[in-house]
C-alpha positions, 0 to 999 in steps of 0.5 A: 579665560573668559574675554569680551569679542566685537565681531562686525561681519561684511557682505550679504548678511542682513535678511538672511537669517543671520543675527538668529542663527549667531544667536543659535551658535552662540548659545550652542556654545554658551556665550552671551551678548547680542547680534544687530544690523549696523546702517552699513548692512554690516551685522555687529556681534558682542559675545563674551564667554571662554575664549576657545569658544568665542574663536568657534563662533569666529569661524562661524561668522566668516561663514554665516546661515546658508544664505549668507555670503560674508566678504570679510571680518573685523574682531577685537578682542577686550578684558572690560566684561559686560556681563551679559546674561543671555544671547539677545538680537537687537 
């Protein structure tokens, strides 16, 4: 079933690579939406596509780039899509 997933990552995770190598795992799994930095240093991730992928790229998250150390994550999950046609960073 394709859903909608907000995913807000915590931690070290902007100037580390972070929005592009989500962009990366993203398209990896054929997902669309976008990756931006919040002015609370955390990262916010919209990806909508197939649920077991959006779970895939979850787990990525609470990993991140090599660079990256992620303390926690939030994810809510919607059925309103958006439709978004790519995998953009903001």
């Amino acid at each position: 079933m394709v859903k909608l997933a907000t995913i807000k990552v915590y931690g070290e995770v902007q100037g580390v690579f972070f929005r592009e190598s989500a962009r990366q795992e993203a398209l990896k799994l054929g997902l669309n939406g976008f990756a931006r930095n919040e002015p609370d240093g955390a990262v916010c991730i919209e990806a909508e596509g197939n649920e077991e992928n959006l779970k895939k790229l979850i787990d990525w998250c609470r990993r991140g780039p090599e660079m990256a150390k992620v303390t926690k994550i939030e994810v809510e999950y919607s059925d309103e899509l958006k439709f978004y046609k790519d995998f953009e960073i903001a």
